[in-house]
KEDRENSE-381557 format. One record per atom (N, C-alpha, C): residue in one letter; chain; atom name; x negated, y negated, z. Coordinates in steps of 0.2 Angstrom, whole numbers, plus 5000, padded with zeros to 4 digits. Example, Ala and Ser with C-alpha at 12.3 -4.5 7.8 and 13.67 -1.06 7.14 Angstrom:
% KEDRENSE-381557
SITE  type  mol  atom    px    py    pz
SITE     A    A     N  4934  5028  5039
SITE     A    A    CA  4938  5022  5039
SITE     A    A     C  4934  5016  5039
SITE     S    A     N  4936  5011  5035
SITE     S    A    CA  4932  5005  5036
SITE     S    A     C  4936  5000  5039
***
This chain:
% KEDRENSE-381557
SITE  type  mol  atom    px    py    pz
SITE     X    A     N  5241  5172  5057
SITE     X    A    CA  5239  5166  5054
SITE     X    A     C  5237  5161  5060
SITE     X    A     N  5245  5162  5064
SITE     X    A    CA  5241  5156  5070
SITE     X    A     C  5236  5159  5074
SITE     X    A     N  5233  5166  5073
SITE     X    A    CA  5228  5167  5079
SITE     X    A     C  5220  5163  5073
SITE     X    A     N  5222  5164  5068
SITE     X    A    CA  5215  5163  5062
SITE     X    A     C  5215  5154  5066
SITE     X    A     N  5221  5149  5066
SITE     X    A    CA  5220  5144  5067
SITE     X    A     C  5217  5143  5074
SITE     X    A     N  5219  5148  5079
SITE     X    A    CA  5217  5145  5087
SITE     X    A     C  5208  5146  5084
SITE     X    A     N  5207  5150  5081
SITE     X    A    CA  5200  5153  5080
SITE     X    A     C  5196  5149  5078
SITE     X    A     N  5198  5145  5073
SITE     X    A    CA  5198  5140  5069
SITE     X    A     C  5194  5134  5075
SITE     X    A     N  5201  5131  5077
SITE     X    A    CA  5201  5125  5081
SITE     X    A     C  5195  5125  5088
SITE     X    A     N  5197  5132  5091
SITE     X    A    CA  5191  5135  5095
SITE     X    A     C  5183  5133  5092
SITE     X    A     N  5184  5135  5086
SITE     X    A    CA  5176  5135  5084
SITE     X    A     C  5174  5128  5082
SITE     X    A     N  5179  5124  5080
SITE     X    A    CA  5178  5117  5078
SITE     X    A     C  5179  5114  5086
SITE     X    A     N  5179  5116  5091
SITE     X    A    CA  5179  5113  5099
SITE     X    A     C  5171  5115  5098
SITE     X    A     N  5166  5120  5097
SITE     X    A    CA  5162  5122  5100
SITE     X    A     C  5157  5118  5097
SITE     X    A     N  5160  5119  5089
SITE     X    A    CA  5152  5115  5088
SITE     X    A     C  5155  5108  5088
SITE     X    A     N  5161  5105  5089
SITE     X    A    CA  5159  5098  5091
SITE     X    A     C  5154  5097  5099
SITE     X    A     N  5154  5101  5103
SITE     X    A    CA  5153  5101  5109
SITE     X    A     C  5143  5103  5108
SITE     X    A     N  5145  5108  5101
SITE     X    A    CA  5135  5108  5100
SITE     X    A     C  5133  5103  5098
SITE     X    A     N  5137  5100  5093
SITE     X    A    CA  5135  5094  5089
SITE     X    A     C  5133  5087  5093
SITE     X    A     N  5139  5087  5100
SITE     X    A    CA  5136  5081  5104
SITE     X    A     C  5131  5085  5109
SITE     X    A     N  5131  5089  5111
SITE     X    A    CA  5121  5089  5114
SITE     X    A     C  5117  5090  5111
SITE     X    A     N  5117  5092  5102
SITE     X    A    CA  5113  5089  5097
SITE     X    A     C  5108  5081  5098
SITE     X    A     N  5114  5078  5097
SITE     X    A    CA  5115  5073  5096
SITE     X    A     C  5113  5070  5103
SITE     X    A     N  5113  5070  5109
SITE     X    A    CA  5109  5069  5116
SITE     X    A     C  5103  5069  5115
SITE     X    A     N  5102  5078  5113
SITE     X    A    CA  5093  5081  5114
SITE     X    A     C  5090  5075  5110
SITE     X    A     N  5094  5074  5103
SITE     X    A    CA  5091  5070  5099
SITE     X    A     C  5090  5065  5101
SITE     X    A     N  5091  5059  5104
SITE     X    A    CA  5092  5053  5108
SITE     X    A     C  5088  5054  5112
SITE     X    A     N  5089  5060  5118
SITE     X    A    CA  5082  5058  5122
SITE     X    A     C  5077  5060  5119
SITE     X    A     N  5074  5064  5115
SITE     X    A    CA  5069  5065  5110
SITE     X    A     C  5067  5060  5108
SITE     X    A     N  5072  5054  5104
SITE     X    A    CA  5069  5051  5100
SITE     X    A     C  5066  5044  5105
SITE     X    A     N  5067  5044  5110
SITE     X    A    CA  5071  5041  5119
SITE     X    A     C  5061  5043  5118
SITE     X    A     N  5061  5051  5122
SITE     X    A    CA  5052  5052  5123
SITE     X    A     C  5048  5050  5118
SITE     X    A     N  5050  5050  5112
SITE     X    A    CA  5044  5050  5108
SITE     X    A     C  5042  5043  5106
SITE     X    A     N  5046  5036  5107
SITE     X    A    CA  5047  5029  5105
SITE     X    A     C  5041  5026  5113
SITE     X    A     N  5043  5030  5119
SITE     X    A    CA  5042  5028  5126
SITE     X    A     C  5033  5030  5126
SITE     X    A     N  5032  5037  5123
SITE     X    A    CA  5025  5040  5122
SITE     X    A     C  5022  5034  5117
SITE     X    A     N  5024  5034  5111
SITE     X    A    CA  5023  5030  5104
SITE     X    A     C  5020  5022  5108
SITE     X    A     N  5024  5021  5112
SITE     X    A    CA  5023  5014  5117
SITE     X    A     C  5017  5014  5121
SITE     X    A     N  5018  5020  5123
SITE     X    A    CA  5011  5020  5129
SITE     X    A     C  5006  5022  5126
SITE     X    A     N  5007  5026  5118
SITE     X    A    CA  5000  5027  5115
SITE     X    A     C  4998  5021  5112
SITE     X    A     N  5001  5017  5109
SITE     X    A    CA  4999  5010  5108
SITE     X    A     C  4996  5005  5115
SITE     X    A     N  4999  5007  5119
SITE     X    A    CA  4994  5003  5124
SITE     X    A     C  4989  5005  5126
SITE     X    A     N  4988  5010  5125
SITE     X    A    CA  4982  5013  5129
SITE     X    A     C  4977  5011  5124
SITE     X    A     N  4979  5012  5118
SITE     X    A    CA  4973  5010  5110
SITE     X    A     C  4972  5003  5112
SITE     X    A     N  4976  4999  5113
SITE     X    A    CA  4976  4990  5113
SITE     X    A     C  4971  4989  5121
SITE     X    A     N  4970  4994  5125
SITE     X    A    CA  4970  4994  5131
SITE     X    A     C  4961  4996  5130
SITE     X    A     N  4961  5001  5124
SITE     X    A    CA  4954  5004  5124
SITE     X    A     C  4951  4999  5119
SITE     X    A     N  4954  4998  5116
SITE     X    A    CA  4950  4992  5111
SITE     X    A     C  4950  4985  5113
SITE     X    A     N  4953  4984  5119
SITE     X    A    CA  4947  4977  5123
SITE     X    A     C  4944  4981  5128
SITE     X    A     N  4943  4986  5132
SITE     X    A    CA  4939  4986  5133
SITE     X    A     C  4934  4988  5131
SITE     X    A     N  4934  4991  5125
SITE     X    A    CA  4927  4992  5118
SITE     X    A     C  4924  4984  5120
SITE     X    A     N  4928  4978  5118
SITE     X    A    CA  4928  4974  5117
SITE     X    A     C  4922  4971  5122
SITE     X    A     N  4926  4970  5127
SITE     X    A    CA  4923  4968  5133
SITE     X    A     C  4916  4972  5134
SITE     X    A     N  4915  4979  5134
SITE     X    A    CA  4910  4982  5134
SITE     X    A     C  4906  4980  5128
SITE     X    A     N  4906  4977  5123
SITE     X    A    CA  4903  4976  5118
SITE     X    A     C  4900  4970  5120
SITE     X    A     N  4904  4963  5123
SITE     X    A    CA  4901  4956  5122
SITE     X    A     C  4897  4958  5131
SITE     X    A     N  4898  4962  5135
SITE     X    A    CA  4893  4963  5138
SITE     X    A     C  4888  4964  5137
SITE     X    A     N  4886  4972  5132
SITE     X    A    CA  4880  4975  5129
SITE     X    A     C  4877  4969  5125
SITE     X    A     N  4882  4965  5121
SITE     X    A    CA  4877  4957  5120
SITE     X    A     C  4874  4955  5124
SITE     X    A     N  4878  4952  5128
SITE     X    A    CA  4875  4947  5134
SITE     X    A     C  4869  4949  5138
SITE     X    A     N  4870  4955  5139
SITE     X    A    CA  4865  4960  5142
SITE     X    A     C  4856  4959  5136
SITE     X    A     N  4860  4962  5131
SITE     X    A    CA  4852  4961  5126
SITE     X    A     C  4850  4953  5127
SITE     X    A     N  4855  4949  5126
SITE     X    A    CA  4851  4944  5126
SITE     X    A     C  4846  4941  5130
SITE     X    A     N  4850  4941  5137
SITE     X    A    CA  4847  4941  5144
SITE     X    A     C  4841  4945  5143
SITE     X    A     N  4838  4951  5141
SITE     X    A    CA  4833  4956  5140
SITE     X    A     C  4827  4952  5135
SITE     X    A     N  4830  4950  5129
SITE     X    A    CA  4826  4945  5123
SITE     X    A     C  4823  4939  5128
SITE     X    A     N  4827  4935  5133
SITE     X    A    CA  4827  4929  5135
SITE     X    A     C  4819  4931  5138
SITE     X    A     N  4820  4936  5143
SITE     X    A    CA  4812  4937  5148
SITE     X    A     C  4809  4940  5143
SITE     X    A     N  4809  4944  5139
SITE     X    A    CA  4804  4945  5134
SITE     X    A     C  4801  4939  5132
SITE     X    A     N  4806  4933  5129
SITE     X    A    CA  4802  4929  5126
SITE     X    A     C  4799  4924  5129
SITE     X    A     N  4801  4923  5136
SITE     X    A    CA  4799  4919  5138
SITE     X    A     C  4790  4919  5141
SITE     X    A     N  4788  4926  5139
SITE     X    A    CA  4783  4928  5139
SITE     X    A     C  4777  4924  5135
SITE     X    A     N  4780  4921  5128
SITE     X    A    CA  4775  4919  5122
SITE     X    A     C  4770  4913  5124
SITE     X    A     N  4768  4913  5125
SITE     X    A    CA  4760  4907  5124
SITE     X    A     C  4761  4908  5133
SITE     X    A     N  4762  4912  5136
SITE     X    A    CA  4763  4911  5145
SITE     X    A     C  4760  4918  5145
SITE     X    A     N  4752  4917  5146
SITE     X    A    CA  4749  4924  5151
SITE     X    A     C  4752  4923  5157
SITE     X    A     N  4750  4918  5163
SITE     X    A    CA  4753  4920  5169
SITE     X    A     C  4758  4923  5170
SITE     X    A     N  4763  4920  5166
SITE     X    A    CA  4769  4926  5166
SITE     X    A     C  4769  4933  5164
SITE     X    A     N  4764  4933  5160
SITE     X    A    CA  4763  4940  5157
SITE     X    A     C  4761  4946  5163
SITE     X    A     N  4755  4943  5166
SITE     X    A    CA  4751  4946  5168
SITE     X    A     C  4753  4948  5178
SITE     X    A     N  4759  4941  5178
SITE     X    A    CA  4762  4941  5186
SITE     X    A     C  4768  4948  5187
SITE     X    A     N  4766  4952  5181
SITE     X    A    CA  4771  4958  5181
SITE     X    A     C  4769  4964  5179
SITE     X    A     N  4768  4969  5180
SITE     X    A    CA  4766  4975  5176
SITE     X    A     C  4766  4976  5171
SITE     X    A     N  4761  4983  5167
SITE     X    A    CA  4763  4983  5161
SITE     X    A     C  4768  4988  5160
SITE     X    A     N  4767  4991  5166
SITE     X    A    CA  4774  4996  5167
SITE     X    A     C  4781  4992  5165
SITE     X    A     N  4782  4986  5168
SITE     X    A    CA  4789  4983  5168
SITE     X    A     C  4789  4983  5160
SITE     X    A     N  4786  4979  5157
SITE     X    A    CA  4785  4977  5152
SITE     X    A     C  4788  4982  5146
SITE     X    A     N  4783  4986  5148
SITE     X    A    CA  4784  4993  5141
SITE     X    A     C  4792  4994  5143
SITE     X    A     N  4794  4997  5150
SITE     X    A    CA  4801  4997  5153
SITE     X    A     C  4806  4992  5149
SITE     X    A     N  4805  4986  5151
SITE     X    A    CA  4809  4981  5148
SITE     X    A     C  4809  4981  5141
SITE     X    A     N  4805  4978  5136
SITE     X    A    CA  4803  4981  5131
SITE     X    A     C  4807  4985  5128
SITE     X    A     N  4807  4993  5130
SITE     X    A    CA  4810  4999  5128
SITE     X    A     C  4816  4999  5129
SITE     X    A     N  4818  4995  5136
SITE     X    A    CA  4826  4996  5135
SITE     X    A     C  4829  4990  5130
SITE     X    A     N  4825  4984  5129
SITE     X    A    CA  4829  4980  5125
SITE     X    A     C  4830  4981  5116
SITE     X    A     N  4822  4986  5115
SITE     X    A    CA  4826  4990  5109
SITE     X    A     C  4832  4996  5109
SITE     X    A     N  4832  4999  5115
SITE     X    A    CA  4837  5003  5117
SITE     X    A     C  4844  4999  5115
SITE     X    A     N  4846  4994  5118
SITE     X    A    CA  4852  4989  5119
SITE     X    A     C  4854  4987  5112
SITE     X    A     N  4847  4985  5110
SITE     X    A    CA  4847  4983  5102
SITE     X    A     C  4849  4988  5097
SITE     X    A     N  4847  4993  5097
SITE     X    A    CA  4850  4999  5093
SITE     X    A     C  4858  5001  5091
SITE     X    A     N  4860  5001  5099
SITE     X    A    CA  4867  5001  5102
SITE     X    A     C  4873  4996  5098
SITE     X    A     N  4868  4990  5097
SITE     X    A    CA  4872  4986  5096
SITE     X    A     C  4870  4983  5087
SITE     X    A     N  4868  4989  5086
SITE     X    A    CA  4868  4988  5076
SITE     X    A     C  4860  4985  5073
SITE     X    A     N  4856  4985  5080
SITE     X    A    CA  4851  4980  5075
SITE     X    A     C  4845  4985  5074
SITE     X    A     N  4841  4984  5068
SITE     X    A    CA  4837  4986  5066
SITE     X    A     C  4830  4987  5070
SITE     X    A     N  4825  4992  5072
SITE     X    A    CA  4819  4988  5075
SITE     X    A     C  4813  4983  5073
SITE     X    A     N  4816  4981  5066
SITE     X    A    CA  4815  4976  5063
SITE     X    A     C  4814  4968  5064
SITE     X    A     N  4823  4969  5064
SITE     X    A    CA  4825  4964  5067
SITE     X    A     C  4825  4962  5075
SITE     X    A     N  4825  4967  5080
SITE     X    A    CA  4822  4966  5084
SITE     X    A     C  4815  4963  5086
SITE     X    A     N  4810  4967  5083
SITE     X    A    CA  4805  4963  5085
SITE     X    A     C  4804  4956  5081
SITE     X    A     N  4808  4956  5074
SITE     X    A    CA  4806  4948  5073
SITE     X    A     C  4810  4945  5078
SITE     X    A     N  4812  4945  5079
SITE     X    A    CA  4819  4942  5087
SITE     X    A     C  4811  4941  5090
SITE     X    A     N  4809  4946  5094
SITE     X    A    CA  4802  4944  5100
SITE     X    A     C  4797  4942  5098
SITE     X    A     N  4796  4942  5092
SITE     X    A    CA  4789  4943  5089
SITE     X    A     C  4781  4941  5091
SITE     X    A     N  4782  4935  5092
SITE     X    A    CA  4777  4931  5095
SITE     X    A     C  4777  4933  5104
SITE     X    A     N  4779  4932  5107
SITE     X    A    CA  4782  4935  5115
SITE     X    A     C  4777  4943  5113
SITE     X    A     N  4780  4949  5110
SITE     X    A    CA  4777  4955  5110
SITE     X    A     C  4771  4956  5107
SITE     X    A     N  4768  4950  5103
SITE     X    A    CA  4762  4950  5101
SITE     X    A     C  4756  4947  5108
SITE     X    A     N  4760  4942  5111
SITE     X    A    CA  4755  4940  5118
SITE     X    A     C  4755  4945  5122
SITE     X    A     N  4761  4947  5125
SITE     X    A    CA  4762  4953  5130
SITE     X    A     C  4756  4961  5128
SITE     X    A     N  4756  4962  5122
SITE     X    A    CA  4753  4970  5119
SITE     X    A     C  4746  4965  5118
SITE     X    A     N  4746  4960  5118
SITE     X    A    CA  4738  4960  5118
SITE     X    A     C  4736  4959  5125
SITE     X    A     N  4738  4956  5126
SITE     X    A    CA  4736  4954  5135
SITE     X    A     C  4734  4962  5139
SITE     X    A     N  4739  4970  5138
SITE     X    A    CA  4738  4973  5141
SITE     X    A     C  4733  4975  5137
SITE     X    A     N  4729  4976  5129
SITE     X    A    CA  4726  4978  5124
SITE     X    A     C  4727  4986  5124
SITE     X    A     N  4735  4983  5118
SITE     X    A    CA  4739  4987  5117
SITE     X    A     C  4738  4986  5108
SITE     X    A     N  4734  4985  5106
SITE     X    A    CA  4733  4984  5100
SITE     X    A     C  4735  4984  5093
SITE     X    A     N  4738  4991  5095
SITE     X    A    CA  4740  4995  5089
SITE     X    A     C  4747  4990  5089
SITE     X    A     N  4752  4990  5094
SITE     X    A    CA  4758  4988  5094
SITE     X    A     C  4756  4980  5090
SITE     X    A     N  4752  4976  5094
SITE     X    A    CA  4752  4968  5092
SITE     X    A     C  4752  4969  5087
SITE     X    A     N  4749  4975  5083
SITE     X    A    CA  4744  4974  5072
SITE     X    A     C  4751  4974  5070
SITE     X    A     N  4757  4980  5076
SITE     X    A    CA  4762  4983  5069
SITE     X    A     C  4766  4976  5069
SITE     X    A     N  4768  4972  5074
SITE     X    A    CA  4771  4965  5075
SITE     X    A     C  4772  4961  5072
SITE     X    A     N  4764  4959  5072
SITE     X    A    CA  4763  4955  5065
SITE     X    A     C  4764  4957  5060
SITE     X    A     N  4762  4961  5058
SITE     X    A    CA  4763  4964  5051
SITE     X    A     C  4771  4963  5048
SITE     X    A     N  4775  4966  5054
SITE     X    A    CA  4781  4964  5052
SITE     X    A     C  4785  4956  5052
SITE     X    A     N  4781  4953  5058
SITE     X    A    CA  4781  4947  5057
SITE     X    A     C  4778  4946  5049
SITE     X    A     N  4775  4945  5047
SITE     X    A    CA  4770  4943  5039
SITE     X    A     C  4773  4946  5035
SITE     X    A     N  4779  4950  5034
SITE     X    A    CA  4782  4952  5029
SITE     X    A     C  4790  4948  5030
SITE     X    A     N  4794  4947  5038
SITE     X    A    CA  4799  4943  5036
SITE     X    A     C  4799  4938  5038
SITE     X    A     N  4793  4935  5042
SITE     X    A    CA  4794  4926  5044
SITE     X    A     C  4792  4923  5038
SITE     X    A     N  4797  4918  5037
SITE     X    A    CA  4797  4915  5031
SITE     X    A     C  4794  4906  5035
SITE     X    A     N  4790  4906  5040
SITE     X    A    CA  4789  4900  5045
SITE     X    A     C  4782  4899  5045
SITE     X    A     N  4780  4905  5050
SITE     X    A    CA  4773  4906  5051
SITE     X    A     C  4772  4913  5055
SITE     X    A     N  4764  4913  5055
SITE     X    A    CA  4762  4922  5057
SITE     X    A     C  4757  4921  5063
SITE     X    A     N  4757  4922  5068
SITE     X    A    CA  4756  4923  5073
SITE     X    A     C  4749  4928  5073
SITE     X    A     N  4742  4925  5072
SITE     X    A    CA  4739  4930  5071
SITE     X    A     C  4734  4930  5078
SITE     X    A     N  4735  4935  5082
SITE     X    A    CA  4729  4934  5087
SITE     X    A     C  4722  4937  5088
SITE     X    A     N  4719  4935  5087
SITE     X    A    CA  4712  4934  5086
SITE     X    A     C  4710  4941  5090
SITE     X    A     N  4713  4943  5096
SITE     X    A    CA  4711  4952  5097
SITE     X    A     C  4710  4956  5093
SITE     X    A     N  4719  4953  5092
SITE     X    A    CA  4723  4958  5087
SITE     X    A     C  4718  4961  5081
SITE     X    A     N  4718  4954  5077
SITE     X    A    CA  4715  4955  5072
SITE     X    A     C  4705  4959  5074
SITE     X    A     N  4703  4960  5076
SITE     X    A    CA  4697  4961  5078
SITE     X    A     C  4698  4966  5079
SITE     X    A     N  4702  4970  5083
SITE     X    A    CA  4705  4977  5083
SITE     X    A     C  4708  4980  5075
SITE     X    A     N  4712  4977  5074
SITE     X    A    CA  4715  4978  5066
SITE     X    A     C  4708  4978  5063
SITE     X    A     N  4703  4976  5063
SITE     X    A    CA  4696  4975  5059
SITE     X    A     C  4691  4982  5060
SITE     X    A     N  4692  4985  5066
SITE     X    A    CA  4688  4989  5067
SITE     X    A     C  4692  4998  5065
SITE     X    A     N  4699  4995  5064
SITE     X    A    CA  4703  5001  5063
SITE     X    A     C  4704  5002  5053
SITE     X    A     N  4700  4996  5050
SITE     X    A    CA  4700  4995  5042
SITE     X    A     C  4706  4995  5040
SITE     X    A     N  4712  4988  5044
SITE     X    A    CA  4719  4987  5040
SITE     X    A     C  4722  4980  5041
SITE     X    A     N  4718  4976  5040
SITE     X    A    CA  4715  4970  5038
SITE     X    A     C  4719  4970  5033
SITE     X    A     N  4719  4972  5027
SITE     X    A    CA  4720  4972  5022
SITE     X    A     C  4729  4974  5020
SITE     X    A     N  4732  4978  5024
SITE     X    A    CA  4738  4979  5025
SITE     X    A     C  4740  4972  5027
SITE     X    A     N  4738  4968  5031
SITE     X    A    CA  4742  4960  5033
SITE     X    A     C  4740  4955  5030
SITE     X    A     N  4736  4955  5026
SITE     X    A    CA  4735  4951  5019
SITE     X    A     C  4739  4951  5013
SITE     X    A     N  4739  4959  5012
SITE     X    A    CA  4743  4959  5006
SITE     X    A     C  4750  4956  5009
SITE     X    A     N  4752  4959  5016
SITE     X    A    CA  4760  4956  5016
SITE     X    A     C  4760  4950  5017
SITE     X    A     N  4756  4946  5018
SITE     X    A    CA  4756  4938  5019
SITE     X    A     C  4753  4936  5011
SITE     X    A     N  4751  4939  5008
SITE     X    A    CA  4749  4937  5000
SITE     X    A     C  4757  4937  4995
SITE     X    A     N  4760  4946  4998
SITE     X    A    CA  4769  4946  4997
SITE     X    A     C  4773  4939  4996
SITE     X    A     N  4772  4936  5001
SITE     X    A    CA  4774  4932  5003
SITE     X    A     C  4773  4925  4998
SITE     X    A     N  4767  4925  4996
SITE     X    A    CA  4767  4921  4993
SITE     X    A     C  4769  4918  4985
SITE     X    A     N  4765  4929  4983
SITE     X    A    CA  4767  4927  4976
SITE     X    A     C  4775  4928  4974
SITE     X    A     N  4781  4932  4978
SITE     X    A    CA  4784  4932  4979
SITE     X    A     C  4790  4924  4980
SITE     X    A     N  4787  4918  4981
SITE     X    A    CA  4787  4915  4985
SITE     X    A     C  4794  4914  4986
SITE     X    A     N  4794  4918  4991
SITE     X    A    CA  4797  4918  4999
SITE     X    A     C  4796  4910  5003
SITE     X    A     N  4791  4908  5003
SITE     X    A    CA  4789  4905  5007
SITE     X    A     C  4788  4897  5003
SITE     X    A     N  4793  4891  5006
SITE     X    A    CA  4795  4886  5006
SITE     X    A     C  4787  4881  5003
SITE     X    A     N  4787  4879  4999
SITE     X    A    CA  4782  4874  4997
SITE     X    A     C  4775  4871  5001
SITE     X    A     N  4781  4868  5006
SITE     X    A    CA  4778  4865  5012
SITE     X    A     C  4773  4870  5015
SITE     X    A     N  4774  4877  5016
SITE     X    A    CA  4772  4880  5022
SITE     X    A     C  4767  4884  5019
SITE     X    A     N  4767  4885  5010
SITE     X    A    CA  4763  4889  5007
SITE     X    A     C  4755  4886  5009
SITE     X    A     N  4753  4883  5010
SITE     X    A    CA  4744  4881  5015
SITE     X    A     C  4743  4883  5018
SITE     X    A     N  4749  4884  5022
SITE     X    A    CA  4749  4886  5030
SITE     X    A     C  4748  4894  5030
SITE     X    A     N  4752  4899  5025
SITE     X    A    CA  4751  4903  5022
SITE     X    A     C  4745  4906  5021
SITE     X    A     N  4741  4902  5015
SITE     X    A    CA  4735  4904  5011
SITE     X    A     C  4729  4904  5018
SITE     X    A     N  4731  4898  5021
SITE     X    A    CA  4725  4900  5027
SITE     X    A     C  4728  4905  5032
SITE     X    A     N  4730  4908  5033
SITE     X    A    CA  4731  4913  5036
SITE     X    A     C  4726  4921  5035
SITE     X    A     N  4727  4918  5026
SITE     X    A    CA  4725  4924  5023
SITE     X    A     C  4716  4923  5021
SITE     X    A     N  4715  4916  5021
SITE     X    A    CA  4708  4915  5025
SITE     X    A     C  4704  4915  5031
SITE     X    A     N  4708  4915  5034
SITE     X    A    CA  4706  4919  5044
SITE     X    A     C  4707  4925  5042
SITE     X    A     N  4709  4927  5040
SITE     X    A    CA  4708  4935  5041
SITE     X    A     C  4702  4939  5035
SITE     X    A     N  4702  4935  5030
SITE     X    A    CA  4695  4937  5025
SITE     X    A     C  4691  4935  5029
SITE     X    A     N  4690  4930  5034
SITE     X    A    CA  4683  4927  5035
SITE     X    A     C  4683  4932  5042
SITE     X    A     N  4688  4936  5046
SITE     X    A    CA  4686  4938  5052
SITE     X    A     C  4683  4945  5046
SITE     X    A     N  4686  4949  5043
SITE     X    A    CA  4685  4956  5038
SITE     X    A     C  4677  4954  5034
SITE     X    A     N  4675  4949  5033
SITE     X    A    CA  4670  4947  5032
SITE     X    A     C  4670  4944  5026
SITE     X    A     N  4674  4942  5022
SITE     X    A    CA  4674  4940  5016
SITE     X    A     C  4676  4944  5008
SITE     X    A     N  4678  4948  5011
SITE     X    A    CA  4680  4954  5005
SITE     X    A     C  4684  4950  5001
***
């Protein structure tokens, strides 16, 4: 009986002894995993300013891109004191940037509008100035920028008619503020009288 006891006490020494480097492992375990836990939370707070940072950058940058685009508008000297290479370049990367940062090519070019209708006609880039517009005549609820190329190109291509209706949209829809609705209707009279009156 007393050896069952030594056996006994023995095995109750051992596993007190496995119990306490249980009980250790456990601690530093729980020691590594609270210290990782900590680092992986910085590293996330650490990656999302500098999402952050990286984001009001890519803004500041488009904007800066918008600002030279538009300072283009009623300014041929400006236009023309630079290639057309830059232009398409600059241009390109600003819807590029634009894209990045959630916007539409929509609402990009209403952003330029006027600017990329000078610029695309100046090189007689035609096609680009008509889609401009056009987009212009379906969201500007102010005025439409119609340049007399433009349109004489749009005339000879027979879609005239496409920028009519979207400024006519506009009216029977009215979208368009009371005050401005004349300023409207003549628009849609320069461009019958350039199409010949249809």
């Amino acid at each position: 009986m007393e050896n069952l006891i030594n056996k006994l006490i023995q095995r109750e020494k051992e596993l007190a002894v496995l119990e306490d480097r249980l009980k250790r492992e456990n601690q530093h375990l729980r020691t590594r995993y609270n210290n990782e836990n900590s680092a992986k939370n910085k590293a996330f707070g650490e990656r999302d300013n500098a999402l952050k940072t990286l984001r009001n950058i890519t803004e500041d940058y488009y904007e800066f891109i918008c600002k030279i685009i538009s300072f283009a508008h009623c300014k041929t000297s400006y236009i023309q004191y630079v290639t057309e290479d830059f232009w398409t370049t600059i241009i390109n990367k600003c819807y590029e940037v634009g894209r990045k940062l959630n916007y539409s090519d929509k609402e990009i070019t209403c952003k330029l509008d006027c600017a990329l209708i000078d610029i695309y006609s100046y090189y007689e880039m035609y096609d680009k100035a008509y889609e401009t517009t056009l987009i212009m005549a379906e969201l500007n609820y102010h005025w439409v920028k119609l340049d007399d190329k433009t349109l004489h190109w749009a005339k000879t291509q027979y879609r005239l008619g496409e920028l009519e209706n979207a400024i006519n949209k506009q009216l029977v829809n009215h979208t368009i503020d009371y005050d401005l609705r004349a300023e409207f209707q003549g628009y849609i009279d320069k461009i019958k009288s350039i199409r010949g009156g249809f």
